[in-house]
N, C-alpha and C positions, 0 to 999 in steps of 0.2 A: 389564517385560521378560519374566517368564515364563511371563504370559500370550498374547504374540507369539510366543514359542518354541513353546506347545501349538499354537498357530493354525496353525505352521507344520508340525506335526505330531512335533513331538518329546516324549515322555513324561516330567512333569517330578516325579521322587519323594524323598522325604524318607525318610532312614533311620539306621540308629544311625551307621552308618561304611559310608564308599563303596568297602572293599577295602583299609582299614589306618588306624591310629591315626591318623597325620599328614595322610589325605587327605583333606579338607574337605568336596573336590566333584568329581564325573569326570562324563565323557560318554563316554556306549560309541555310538560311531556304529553299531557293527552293530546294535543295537537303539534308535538314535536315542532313548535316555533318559540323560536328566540326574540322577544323583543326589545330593541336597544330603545332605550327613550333620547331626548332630546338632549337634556341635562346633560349623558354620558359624551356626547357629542361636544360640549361645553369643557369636558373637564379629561385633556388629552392625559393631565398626567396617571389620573385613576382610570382610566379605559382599558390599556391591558389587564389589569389586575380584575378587575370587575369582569371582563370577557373569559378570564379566564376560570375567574369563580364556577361562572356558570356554565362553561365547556367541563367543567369537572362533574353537573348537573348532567348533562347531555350523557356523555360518559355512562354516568350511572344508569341514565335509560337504558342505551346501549346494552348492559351488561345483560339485562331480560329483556334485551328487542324490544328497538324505536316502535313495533307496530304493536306492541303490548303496553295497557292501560299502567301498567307496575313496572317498575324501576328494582334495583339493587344497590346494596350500599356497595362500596369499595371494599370494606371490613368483609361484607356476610359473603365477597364474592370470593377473598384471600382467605376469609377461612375454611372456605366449601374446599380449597384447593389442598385443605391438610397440609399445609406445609407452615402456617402461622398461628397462633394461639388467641385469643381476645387479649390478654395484656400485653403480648407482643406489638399488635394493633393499637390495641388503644397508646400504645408508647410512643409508635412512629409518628399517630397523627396529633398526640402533644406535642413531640418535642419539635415539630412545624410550628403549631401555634405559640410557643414560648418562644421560639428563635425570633417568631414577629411580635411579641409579647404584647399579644389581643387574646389570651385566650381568655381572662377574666371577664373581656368584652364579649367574647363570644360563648360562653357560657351563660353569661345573664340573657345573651339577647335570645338564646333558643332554648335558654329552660322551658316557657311555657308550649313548646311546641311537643309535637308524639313525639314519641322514642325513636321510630323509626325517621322520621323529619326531622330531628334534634343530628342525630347520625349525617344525615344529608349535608347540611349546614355548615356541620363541623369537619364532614371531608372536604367540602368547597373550601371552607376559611382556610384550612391547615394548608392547603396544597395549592393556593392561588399565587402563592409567589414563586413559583417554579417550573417558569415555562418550558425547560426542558422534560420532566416531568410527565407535565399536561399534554404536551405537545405528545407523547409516545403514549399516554394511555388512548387521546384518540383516534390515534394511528391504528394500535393493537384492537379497540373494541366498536369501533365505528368506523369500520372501510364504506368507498364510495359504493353505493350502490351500483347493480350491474345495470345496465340500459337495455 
């Protein structure tokens, strides 16, 4: 996977800590780099999951172009398609989080965040545990760049 992530032009770096003790792994879409920290390196069983979070992040850059400062959620990009509704959405990406039953967890932890960040968070969590999934959204929305 993170070799599909360079391809699609994302910089993928390995470093002590991504911006605090606790954080594993971030992706700064303005500079479309992924950084894995140390820790995630430590802790092989939480490593897919956690890569995957954040390939759901990339993704969402993706959806408004890695070379554009703004991203899109996965929600506002299924509903521009008119073919879903917002509770149709918002229902997919509960009944991910209740099937892992974190969503109470990840509800407290992104209440204080914007709505539109609140949103982000909550696609990562809902859809980190399904690598096939993840795997074909960034197949579909982040092809390799051309050379």
């Amino acid at each position: 996977m993170l070799e599909r992530l360079q391809a699609a032009g994302v910089s993928v770096v390995w470093r002590a800590d991504c911006g605090g003790p606790r954080l594993w792994a971030a992706y700064n879409m303005g500079a479309n780099e992924l950084c894995l920290g140390a820790e995630l390196g430590r802790r092989p069983q939480e490593r897919a999951t956690v890569l995957r979070h954040e390939v759901i992040h990339v993704v969402q850059d993706c959806l408004d172009g890695l070379e554009t400062p703004t991203s899109l959620t996965l929600a506002e990009a299924l509903r521009a398609s008119g073919r879903f509704s917002s509770s149709q959405l918002n229902g997919f990406f509960l009944q991910y989080l209740r099937r892992q039953d974190n969503w109470r967890h990840v509800v407290a932890t992104t209440a204080p965040l914007p709505l539109d960040s609140r949103q982000r968070e909550m696609e990562a969590y809902a859809l980190q545990v399904d690598p096939a999934l993840v795997s074909r959204l960034l197949a579909l929305h982040c092809p390799p760049k051309a050379l």
